[in-house]
C-alpha positions in Angstrom: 0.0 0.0 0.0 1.2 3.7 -1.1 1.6 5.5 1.4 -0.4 8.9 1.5 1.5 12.2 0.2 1.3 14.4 3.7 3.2 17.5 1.6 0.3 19.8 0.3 -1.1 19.4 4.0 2.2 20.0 5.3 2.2 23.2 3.1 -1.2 24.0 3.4 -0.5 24.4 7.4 3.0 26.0 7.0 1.0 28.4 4.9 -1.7 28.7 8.1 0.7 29.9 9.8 2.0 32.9 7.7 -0.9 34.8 7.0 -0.9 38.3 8.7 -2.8 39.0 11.7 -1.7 42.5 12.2 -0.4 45.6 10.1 1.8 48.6 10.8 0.0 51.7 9.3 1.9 55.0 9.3 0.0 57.4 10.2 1.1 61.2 10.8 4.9 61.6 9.9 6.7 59.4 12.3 4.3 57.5 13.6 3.2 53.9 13.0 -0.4 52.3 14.5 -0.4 48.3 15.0 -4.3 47.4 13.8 -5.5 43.8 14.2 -6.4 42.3 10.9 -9.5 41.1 12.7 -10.5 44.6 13.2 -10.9 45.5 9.5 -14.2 45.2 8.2 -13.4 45.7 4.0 -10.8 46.6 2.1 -11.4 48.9 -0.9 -9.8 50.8 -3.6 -11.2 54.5 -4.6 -9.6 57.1 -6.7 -7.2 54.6 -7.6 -6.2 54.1 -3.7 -6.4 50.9 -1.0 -7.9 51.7 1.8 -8.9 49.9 4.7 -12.2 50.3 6.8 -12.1 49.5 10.9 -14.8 48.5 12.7 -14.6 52.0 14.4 -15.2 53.4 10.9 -11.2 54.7 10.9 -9.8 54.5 7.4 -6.6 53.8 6.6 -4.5 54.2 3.3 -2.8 50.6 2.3 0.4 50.8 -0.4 0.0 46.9 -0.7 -2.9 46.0 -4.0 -5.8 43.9 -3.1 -4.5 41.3 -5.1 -1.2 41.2 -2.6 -3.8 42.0 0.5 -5.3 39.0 -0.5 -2.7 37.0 -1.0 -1.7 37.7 3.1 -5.2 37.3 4.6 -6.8 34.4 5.9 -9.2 32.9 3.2 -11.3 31.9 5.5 -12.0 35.5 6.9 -11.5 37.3 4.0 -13.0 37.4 0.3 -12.2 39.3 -2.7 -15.5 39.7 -4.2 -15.1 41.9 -6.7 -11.7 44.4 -8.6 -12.9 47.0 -5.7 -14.0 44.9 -2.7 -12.1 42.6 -0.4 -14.7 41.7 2.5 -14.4 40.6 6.1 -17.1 37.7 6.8 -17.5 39.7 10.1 -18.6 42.4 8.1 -21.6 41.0 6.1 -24.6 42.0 7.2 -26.9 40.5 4.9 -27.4 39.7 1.2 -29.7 40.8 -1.5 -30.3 39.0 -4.4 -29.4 41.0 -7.3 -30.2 40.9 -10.9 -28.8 38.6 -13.4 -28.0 35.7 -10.8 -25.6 38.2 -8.9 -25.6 38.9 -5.1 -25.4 42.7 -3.5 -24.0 42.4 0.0 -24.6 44.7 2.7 -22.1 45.3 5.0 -22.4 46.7 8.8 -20.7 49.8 7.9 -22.0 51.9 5.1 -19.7 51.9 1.6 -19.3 54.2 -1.1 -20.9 52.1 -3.8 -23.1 48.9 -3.8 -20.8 46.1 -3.5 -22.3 43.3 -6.4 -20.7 39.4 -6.7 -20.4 38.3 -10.0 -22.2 35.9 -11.2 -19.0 33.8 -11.9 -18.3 33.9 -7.9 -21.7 33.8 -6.5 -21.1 30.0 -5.7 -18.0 30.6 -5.0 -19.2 33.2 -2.1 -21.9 30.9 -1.3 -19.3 28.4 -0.1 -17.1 30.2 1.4 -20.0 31.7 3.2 -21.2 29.1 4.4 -18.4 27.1 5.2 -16.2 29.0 7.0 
């Protein structure tokens, strides 16, 4: 008997390990502010810029891309739903559906625009919804 090939588990926890749980955000000159990841309701860009919403409703201005962001977040607490949005699950506070198959989400603290799942990633949402 073969026996079973422990490696992408092995990698799948190393990787577990190394997502970010807090970021250093300068803020004012000299100054740095430690902010829990777990604190951070969305991420978004507008006028071409990342920035980060609290649960205090402070925003914070990001250098990193949501496409890096979401490479260091937890998957399971995080989702990039759309080029603009990266979402907490903490966040969501309910879901319309939308036209065309889509989903709208509503989050706890109020956004600029209306935050729409495509229809390619509705099921993909769905499940990480649901199973995280």
């Amino acid at each position: 008997m073969k026996e079973p090939d422990y490696l992408p588990l092995l990698k799948a926890l190393r990787k577990e390990e190394n997502y970010k749980t807090h970021f250093l955000i300068p803020v004012k000159g000299d100054k740095l502010l430690p902010v829990a990841v777990e604190e951070i309701h969305f991420f978004h860009i507008e006028d071409g810029v990342v920035k980060a919403v609290t649960r205090q409703d402070q925003i914070f201005i990001f250098s990193q891309t949501l496409d890096e962001l979401n490479d260091c977040l937890n998957p399971q607490h995080f989702f990039r739903v759309n080029r603009q949005y990266l979402i907490s699950r903490k966040a969501i506070r309910d879901v319309d559906l939308w036209f065309n198959s889509r989903l709208s989400i509503n989050l706890k603290h109020p956004t600029p625009e209306k935050i729409l799942v495509s229809k390619a990633r509705v099921s993909e949402f769905k499940d990480w919804f649901t199973n995280g």
